[in-house]
BAMAR-723135 format. One record per residue (C-alpha): residue number from 1; z negated, x, y negated. Coordinates in steps of 0.02 Angstrom, whole numbers, plus 50000, padded with zeros to 5 digits. Layout:
N
n, Z, X, Y
NUM, Z, X, Y;
...
***
This chain:
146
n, Z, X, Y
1, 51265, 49573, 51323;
2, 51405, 49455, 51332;
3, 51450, 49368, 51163;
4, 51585, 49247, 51142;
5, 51668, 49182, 50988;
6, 51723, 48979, 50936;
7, 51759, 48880, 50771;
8, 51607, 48844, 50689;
9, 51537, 48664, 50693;
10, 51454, 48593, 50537;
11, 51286, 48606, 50633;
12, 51318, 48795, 50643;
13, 51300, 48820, 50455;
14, 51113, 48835, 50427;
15, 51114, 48979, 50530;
16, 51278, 49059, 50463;
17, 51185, 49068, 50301;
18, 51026, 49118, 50392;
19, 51127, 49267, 50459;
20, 51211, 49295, 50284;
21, 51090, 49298, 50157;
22, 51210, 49187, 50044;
23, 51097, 49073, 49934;
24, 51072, 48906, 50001;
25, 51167, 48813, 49904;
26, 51327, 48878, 49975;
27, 51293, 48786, 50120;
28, 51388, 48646, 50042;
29, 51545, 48721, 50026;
30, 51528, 48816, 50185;
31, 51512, 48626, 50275;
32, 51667, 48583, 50190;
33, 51784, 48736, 50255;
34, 51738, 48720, 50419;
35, 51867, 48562, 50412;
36, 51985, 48615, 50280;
37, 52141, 48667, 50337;
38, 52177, 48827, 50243;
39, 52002, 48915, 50310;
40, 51933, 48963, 50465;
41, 51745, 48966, 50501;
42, 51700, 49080, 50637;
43, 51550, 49110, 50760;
44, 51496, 49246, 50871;
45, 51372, 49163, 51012;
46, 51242, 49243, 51161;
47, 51168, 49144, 51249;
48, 51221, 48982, 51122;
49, 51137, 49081, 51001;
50, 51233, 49128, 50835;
51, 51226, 49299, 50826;
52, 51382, 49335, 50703;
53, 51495, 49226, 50581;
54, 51653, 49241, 50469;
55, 51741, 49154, 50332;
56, 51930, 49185, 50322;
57, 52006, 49084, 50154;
58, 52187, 49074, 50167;
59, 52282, 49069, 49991;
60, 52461, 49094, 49930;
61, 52532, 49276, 49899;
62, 52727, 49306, 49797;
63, 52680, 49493, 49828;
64, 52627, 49484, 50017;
65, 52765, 49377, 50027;
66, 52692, 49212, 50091;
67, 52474, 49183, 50143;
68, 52340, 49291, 50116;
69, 52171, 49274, 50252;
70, 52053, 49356, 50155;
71, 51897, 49383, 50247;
72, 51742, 49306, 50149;
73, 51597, 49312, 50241;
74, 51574, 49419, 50404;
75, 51359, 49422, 50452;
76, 51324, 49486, 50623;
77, 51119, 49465, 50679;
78, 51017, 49631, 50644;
79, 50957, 49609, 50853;
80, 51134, 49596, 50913;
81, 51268, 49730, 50951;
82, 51350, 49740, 50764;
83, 51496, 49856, 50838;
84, 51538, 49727, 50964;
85, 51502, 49571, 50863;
86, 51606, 49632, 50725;
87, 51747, 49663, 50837;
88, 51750, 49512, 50919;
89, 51737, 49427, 50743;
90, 51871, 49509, 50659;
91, 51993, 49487, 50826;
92, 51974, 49303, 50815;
93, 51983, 49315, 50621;
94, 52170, 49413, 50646;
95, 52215, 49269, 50769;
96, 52169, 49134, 50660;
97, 52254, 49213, 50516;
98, 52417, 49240, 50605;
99, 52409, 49067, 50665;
100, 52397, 49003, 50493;
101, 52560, 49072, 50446;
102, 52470, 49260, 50345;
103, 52553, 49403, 50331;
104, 52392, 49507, 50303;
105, 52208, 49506, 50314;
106, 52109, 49568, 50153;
107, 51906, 49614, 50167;
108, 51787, 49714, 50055;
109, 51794, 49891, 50074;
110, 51619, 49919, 50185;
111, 51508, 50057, 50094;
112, 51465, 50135, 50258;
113, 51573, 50267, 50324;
114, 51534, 50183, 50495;
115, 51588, 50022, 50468;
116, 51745, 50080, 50389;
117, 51782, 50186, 50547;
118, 51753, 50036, 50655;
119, 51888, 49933, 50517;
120, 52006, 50088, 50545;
121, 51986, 50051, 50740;
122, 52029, 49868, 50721;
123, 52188, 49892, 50623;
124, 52135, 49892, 50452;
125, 52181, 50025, 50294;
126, 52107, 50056, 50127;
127, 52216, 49970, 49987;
128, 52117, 50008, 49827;
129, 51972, 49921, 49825;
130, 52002, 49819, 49990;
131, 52033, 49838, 50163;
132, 52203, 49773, 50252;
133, 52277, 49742, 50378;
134, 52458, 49669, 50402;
135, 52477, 49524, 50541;
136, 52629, 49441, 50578;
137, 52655, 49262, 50577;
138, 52665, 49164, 50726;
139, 52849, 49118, 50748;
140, 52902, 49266, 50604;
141, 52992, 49378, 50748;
142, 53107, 49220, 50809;
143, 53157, 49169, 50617;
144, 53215, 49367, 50592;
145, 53328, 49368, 50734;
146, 53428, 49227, 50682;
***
């Protein structure tokens, strides 16, 4: 199967929480970060079918030493490929958060010793209770050489 991935559209939020199982009345807020700057909404598609979403939050960090992406929501369809979907989602997650200026990605530790493997593969390490992965801001390698 060939899946692709785009920014989410406020019509693509009934089935983000379809594919979630968040209660309905985050559907709300999930409408409103889908334009807010400092989030990215994400969909996996087949066929224009969502298959997969993903919530990246952006917030401030003096530890990390600028922004945070920390990955809210990821829901891939229980039909569809969850290896590939999950890749795909957490690629254009990385990209998004490195284009917003982060200089790492946070997510929930996964339970299954799976899905962590499949993290590992993707970049990410255990920190405590999270998983991360550093990303380096677009532009960061030009400002150090000066």
């Amino acid at each position: 199967m060939e899946y692709s991935v785009r920014a989410a559209r406020i019509t693509d939020v009934e089935r983000i929480i379809a594919l979630s199982g968040v209660p309905l009345d985050a559907g709300d807020l999930l409408r409103q970060l889908v334009y807010l700057p400092h989030a990215s909404v994400i969909v996996a598609e087949w066929r224009r079918e969502i298959v997969g979403g993903a919530v990246l939050a952006i917030r401030p960090s003096i530890q990390a030493g600028g922004f945070v992406g920390v990955l809210d929501l990821l829901a891939v369809g229980a039909a569809h490929d969850a290896d590939r979907v999950t890749e795909l989602l957490l690629e254009e997650v990385v990209r998004s958060a490195r284009n917003k200026g982060c200089a790492v990605v946070e997510a929930p530790q996964p339970a299954d010793p799976a899905e962590r493997t499949r993290w590992a593969r993707l970049g990410f390490h255990v920190a405590g209770p999270l998983l991360e992965r550093a990303v380096e801001p677009v532009g960061a390698a030009g400002r150090r050489a000066r």
